[in-house]
Each structure stands twice: as structure tokens, then as C-alpha cells.
DRENROFI-957493 format. One record per residue (C-alpha): residue number from 0; residue in one letter; y, z, x. Coordinates in steps of 0.001 Angstrom, whole numbers. Example, Ala and Ser with C-alpha at 12.3 -4.5 7.8 and 13.67 -1.06 7.14 Angstrom:
BEGIN
SITE  fifi  keti    north       up     east
SITE     0     a    -4500     7800    12300
SITE     1     s    -1060     7140    13670
This chain:
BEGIN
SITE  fifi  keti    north       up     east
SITE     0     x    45757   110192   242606
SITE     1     x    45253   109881   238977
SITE     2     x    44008   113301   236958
SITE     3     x    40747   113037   235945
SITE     4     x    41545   115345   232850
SITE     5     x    40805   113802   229425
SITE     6     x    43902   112982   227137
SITE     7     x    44473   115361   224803
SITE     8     x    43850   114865   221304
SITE     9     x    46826   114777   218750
SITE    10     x    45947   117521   215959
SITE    11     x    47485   117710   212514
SITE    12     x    49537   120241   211951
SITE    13     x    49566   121392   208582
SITE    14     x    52011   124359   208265
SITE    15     x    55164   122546   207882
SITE    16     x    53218   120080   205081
SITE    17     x    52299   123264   203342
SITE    18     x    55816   124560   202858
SITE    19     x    56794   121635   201015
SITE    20     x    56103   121134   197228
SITE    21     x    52984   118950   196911
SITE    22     x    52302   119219   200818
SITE    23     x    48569   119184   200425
SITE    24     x    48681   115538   199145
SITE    25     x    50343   114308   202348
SITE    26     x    47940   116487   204412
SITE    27     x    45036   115148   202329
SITE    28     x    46080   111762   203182
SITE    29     x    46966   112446   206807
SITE    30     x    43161   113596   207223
SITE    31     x    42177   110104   205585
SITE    32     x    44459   108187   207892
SITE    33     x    42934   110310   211105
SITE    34     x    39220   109263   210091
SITE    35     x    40637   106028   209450
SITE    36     x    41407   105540   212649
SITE    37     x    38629   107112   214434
SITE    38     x    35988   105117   212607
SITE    39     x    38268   102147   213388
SITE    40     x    37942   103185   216853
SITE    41     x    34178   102039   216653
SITE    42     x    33871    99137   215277
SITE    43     x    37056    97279   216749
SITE    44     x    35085    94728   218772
SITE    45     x    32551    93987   216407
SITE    46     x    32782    90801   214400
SITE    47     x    32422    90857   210094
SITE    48     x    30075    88008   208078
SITE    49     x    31765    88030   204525
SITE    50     x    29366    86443   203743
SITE    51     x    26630    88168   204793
SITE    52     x    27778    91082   203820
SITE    53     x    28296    89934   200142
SITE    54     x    25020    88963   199513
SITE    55     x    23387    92293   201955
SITE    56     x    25221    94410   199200
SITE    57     x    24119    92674   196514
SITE    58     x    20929    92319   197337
SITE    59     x    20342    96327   198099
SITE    60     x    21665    97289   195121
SITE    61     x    19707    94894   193074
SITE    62     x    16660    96614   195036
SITE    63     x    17829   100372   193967
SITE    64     x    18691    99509   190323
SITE    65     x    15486    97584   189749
SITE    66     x    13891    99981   191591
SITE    67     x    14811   102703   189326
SITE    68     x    14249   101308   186129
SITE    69     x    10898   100969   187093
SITE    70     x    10085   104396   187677
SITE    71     x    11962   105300   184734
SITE    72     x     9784   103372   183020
SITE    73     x     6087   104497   184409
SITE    74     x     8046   108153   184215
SITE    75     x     8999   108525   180348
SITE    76     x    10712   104974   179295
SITE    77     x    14097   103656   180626
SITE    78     x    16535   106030   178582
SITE    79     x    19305   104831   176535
SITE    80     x    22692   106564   175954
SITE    81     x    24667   106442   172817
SITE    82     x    27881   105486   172865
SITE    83     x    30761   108542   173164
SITE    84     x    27665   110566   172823
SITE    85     x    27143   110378   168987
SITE    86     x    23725   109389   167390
SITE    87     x    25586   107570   164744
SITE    88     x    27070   104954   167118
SITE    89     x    24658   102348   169002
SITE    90     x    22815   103096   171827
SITE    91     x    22633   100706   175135
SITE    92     x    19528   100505   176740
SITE    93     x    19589   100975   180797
SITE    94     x    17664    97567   181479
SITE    95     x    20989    96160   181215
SITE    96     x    22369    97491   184531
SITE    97     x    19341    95447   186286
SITE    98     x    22190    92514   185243
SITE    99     x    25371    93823   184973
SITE   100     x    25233    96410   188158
SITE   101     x    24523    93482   190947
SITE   102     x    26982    91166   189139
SITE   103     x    29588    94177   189063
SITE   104     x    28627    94075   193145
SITE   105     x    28770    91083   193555
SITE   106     x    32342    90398   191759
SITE   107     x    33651    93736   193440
SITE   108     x    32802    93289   196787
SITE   109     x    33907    90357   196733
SITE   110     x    37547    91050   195269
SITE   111     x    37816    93485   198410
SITE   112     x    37082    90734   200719
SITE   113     x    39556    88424   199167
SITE   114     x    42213    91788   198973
SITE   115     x    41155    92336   202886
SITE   116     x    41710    88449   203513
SITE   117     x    44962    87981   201576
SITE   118     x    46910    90682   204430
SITE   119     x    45301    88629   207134
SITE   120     x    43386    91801   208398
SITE   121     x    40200    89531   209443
SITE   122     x    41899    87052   211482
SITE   123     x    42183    88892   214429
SITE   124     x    39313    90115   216912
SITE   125     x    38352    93277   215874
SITE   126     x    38203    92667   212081
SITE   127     x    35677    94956   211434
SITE   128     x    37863    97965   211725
SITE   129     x    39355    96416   208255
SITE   130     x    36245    97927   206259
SITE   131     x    36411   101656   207228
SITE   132     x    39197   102275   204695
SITE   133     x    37599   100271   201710
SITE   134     x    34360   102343   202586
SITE   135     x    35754   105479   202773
SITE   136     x    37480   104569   199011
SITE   137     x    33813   103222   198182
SITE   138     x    32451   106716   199603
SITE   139     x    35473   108615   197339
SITE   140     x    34642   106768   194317
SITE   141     x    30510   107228   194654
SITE   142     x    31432   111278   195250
SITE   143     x    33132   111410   191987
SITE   144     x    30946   109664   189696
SITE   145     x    28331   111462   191053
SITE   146     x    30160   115474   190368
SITE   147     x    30878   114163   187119
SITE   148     x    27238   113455   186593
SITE   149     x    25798   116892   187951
SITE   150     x    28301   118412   185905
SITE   151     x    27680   117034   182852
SITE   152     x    23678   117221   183618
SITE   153     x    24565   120986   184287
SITE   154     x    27297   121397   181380
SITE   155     x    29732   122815   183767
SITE   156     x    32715   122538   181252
SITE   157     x    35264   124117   183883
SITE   158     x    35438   120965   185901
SITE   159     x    34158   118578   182820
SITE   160     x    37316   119645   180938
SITE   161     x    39670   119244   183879
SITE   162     x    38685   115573   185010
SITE   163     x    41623   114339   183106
SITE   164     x    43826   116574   185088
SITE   165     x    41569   115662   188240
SITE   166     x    42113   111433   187690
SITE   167     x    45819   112241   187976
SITE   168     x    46057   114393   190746
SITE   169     x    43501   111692   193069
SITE   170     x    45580   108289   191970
SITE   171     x    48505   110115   193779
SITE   172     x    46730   109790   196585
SITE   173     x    43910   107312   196018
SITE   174     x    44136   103580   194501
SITE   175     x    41273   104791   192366
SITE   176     x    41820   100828   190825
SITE   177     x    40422    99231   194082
SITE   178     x    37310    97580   193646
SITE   179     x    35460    99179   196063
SITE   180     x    36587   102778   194443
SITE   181     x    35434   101251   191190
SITE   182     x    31841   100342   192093
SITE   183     x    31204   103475   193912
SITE   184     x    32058   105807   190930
SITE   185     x    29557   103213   188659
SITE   186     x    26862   103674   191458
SITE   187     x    27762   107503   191112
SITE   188     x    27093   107840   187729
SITE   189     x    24104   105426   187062
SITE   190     x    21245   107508   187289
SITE   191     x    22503   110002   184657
SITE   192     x    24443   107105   182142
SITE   193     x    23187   104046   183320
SITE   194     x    25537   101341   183989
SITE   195     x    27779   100294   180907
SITE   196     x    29138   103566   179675
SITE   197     x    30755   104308   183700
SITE   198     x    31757   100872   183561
SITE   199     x    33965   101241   180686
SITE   200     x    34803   104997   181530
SITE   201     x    36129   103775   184998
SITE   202     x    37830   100736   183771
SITE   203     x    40358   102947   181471
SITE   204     x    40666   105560   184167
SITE   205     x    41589   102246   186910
SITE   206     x    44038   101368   183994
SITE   207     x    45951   105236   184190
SITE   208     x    45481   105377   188005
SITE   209     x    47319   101907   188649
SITE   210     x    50000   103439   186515
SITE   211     x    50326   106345   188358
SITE   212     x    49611   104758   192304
SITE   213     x    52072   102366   191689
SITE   214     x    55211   104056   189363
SITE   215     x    54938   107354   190210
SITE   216     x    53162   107880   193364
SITE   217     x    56631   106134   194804
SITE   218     x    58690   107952   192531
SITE   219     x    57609   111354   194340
SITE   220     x    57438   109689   197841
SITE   221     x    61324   109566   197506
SITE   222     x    61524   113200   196283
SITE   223     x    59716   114660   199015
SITE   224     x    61698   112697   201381
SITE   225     x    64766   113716   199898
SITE   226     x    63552   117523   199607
SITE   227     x    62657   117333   203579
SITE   228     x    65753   115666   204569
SITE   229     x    67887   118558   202569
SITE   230     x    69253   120608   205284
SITE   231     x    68165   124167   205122
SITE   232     x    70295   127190   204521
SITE   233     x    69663   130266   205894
SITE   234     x    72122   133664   205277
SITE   235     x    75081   133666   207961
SITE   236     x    74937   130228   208987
């Protein structure tokens, strides 16, 4: 007679991670990997259109940027932003991004598909699984841009002044140079800078975080490993 008792669920225990040097990065990407897998969970039978989904996101966000310009524009004018924030420098206009934002979704999305395609994820049946981690990078990426906007709005310099420190610490745990990541923090950020200035901030912060997800991030994979595997000594043994 089988027990009619559901399985139980696997939790993450987080006290050993903690005890380790730098233990909240592998418990920050243990959580990732366990929503992963439960939003994986869902969509596993359901089939993915490339190319439908291509155009869908383009499309949408050509409908929210437009969309926004033009009540920027019965509301005060479509604002421009100098560049580095100095009057003396030029100034771009934010009827660019009705161009440059659906062509940035357009290219992006479709770099992920091709990334997704390359490791053979979508040639087997439940291919749709294959998007939850790209969205959850897009959903990462969006989040950011979109702090660094309230703060700036608000001139909170406490976490304006430690971005920098911020960048470094996520690319240890986050390919913040992934395409999806990319166009999320632009999205982010549009309302309060338009579309050009994120662009070019993200593009130089990509640069540092490949640097740092693919040198170091590895680098300190093998210390941590070698700091667990170092037996421990306690007094009389």
C-alpha cells in the first residue's frame, strides 16, 4: 500500500554556507538555482516560438517607449539629459530611444536565443523551461537599473556612491554581460535617463563584469573549495 503522504521538500540549509568566507554568494545563488527549478517545473511541457517571441518583445516595448514619449510630450516636452551630467557637454534628446530601445530588443533578445540555441537547450521537449533563467537575469538587470534610478531621482548618495562596489560584488554571482541582464537594466533606467546614457553606462559595467564572471569568479570557486576541503582542527584531536 503506497503512503499517501506528500514528498518532502528539500530545504536549503544555510548555516554551514554561512561559516565559510563569502558563504552568502553561494547561498544567494543556491536560492537562484531553487527558483530556477521550480519555475522550470511549470513550463516543462510547453513548447517556445523564437520567433514569436522575438517580435512579441519587440513589439511591446516599442508600444511602452512610444508610449511614453508621448505623454512626456503632452506633459512638459520629452526631456533631454546631458551627457556625464554637465551643461557644457551635449545633450541627447529621449526621442531617440523610440529607435534605439526596440532595436537594442530586438538585437538582445535575439543574442539570448542564439546563446540558448548554441547549448542545444531547445531541442528537446520541454524547451521552455530554458527561459526561466534568462528571465530571472532579465528581472535582475530591470531591478537594478531601476534602484539606481530612484536613487539618483531621490539623491540617496549612500547606495549612489557604492554601485561601483555593488557591480563587483553581483558579477560574482551574476553574468551581468548577458544580454538579457543588459536590456533589463536599460528598461530600468529609461524613464529617469532615457535610453542612450544606460546604454553606454551598462555597456562599460558588462565590460568589468565579464572580467570579473569569468577570471575571478573561478579564481575564488577554487579557494572556497580548497578552504572547505581543509580538514578542521579542533584542541585535543
Amino acid at each position: 500500500m503506497r503512503s499517501s503522504l506528500p514528498a518532502p521538500r528539500r530545504q536549503l540549509n544555510c548555516l554551514p554556507l554561512l561559516s565559510s568566507p563569502f558563504g552568502f554568494l553561494v547561498i544567494i545563488r543556491k536560492f537562484t538555482e531553487n527558483k530556477c527549478m521550480k519555475m522550470a517545473s511549470m513550463y516543462a511541457a510547453q513548447p517556445l516560438n523564437t520567433g514569436r517571441l522575438r517580435i512579441g518583445s519587440t513589439l511591446i516595448i516599442s508600444v511602452l517607449i512610444l508610449g511614453l514619449l508621448l505623454w512626456n510630450h503632452f506633459h512638459g516636452g520629452v526631456p533631454s539629459h546631458h551627457i556625464l551630467q554637465q551643461k557644457d557637454l551635449p545633450s541627447i534628446s529621449n526621442w531617440w530611444g523610440a529607435i534605439v530601445l526596440p532595436a537594442l530588443t530586438w538585437i538582445l533578445v535575439g543574442r539570448t536565443i542564439a546563446r540558448i540555441e548554441k547549448r542545444g537547450a531547445l531541442s528537446w521537449p520541454g524547451h521552455k523551461a530554458v527561459l526561466v533563467k534568462p528571465m530571472l537575469l532579465f528581472i535582475s538587470g530591470l531591478t537594478l537599473g531601476v534602484l539606481i534610478a530612484i536613487a539618483f531621482t531621490f539623491n540617496y548618495t549612500p547606495f549612489l556612491d557604492n554601485i561601483p562596489y555593488l557591480i563587483l560584488l553581483l558579477s560574482l554571482v551574476v553574468p551581468i554581460f548577458f544580454s538579457e541582464f543588459i536590456l533589463g537594466f536599460i528598461i530600468g533606467m529609461t524613464y529617469t535617463f532615457g535610453v542612450i546614457l544606460p546604454m553606454v553606462f551598462i555597456l562599460v559595467l558588462a565590460a568589468i563584469g565579464f572580467a570579473v564572471y569569468t577570471f575571478i569568479r573561478p579564481l575564488l570557486i577554487k579557494f572556497l573549495k580548497l578552504f572547505d576541503k581543509h580538514p578542521s582542527t579542533t584542541p585535543g584531536s
